[in-house]
C-alpha positions as CSV (number, residue, x, y, z in Angstrom):
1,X,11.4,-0.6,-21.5
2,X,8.9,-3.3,-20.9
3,X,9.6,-4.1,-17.2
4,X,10.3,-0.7,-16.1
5,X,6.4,-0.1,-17.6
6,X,5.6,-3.0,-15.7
7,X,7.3,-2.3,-12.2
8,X,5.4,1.3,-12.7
9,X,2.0,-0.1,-13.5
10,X,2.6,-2.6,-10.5
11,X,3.1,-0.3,-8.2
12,X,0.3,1.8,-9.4
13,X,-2.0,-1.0,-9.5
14,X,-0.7,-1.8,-5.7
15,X,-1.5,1.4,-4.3
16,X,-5.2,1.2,-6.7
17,X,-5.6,-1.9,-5.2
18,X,-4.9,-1.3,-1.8
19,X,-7.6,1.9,-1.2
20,X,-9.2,2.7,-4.1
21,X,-10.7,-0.7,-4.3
22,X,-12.0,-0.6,-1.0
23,X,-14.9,1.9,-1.7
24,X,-16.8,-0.8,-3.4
25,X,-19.8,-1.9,-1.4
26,X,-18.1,-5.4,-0.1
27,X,-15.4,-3.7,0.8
28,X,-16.8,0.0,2.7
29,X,-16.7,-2.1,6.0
30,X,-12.4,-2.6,5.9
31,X,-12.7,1.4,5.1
32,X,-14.7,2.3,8.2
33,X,-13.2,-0.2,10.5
34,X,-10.2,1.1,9.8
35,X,-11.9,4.6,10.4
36,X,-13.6,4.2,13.4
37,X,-10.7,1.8,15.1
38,X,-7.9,4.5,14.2
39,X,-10.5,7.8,15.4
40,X,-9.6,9.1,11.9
41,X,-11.9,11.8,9.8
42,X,-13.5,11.9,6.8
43,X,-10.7,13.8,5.4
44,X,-8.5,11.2,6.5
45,X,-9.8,8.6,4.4
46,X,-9.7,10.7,1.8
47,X,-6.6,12.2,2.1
48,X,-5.1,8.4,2.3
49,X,-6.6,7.5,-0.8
50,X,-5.5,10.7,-2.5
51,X,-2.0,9.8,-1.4
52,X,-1.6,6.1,-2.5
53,X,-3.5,7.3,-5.5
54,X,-0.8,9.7,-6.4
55,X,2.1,8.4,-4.3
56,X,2.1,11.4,-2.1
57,X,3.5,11.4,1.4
58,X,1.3,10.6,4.2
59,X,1.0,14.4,5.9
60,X,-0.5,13.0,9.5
61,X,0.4,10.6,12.5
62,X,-3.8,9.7,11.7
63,X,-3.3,9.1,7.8
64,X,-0.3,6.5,8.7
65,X,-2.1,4.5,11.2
66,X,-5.3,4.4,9.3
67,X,-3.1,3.0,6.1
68,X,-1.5,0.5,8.6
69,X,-4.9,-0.9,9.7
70,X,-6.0,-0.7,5.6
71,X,-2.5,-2.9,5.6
72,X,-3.1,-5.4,8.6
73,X,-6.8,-6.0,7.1
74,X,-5.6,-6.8,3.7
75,X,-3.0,-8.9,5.2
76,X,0.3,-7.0,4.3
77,X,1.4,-6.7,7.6
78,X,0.9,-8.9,10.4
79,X,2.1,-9.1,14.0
80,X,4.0,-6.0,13.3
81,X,5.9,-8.0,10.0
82,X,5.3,-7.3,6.3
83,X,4.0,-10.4,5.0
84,X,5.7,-11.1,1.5
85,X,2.4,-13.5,0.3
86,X,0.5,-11.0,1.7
87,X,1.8,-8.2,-0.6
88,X,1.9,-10.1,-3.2
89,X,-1.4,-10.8,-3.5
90,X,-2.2,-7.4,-3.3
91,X,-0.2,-6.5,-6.0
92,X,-1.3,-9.3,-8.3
93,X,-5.1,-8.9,-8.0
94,X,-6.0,-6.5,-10.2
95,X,-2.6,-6.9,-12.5
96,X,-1.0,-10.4,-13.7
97,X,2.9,-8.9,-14.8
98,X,6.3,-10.6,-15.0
99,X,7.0,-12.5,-11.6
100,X,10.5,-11.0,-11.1
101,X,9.1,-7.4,-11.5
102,X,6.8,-8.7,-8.3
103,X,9.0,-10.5,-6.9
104,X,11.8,-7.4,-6.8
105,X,9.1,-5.2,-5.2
106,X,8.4,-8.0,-2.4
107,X,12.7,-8.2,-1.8
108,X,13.1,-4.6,-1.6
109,X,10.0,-3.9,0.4
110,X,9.0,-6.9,2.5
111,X,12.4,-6.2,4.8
112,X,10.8,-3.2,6.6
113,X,10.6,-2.8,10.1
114,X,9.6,-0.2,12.9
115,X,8.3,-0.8,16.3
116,X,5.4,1.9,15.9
117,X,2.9,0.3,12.9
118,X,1.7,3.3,11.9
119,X,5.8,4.7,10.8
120,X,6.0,1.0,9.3
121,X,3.2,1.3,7.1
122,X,3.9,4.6,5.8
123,X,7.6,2.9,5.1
124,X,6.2,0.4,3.3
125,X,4.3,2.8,1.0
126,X,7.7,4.8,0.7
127,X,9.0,2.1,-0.4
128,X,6.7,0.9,-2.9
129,X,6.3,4.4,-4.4
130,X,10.2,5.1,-4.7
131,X,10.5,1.2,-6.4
132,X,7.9,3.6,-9.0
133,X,9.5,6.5,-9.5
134,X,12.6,4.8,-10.3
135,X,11.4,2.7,-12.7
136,X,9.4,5.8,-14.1
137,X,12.8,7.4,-14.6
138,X,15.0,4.5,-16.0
């Protein structure tokens, strides 16, 4: 019961981490970067964080490339590859869990690939918010 609580609050924390942090004053600039390099809306920002928030699906072609920029700045993906120390220190900055709960995410996660960034990142957030509701369910 303990680690599937954990791999649930890790990917939680992942997702919290990833957006919802960035509205802080240090780090608005990533958020309108992001905006302003992908042409994205208001309402794209914050139907992005809405959806990492609540592990919805990214609804638009805009929402998936402005996540993959959030993703490139943070340093998840890079060149087109999911960066395993990259993720990982996303995951572990606002949560210190067991290692192989972390480590599982990065294995089942880091693997993605796609040509087109945008479909990649929105993969990767598949991903990471299937890894949740499984462990929610076990």
């Amino acid at each position: 019961m303990k680690s599937v609580i954990s791999l649930t609050l890790i990917g939680v924390m992942f997702a919290i981490v990833m957006v919802s942090s960035f509205p802080e004053d240090n780090q608005k600039p990533v958020i309108y970067e992001c905006k302003s390099m992908e042409k994205a809306s208001d309402e794209d920002v914050e139907n992005v964080l809405h959806e990492l928030q609540t592990q919805m699906p990214l609804q638009t072609p805009n929402e998936k490339c402005l996540l993959a920029c959030l993703y490139e700045k943070s340093g998840v993906i890079e060149n087109g590859h999911i960066q395993s120390n990259g993720l990982k220190i996303a995951i572990m900055q606002d949560v210190e869990k067991e290692a192989a709960s972390i480590d599982k995410i990065i294995q089942e996660c880091a693997s993605i690939s796609h040509p087109e960034r945008c479909e990649q990142a929105a993969q990767l957030k598949l991903c990471l918010d299937n890894i949740v509701s499984l462990s929610a369910s076990n």
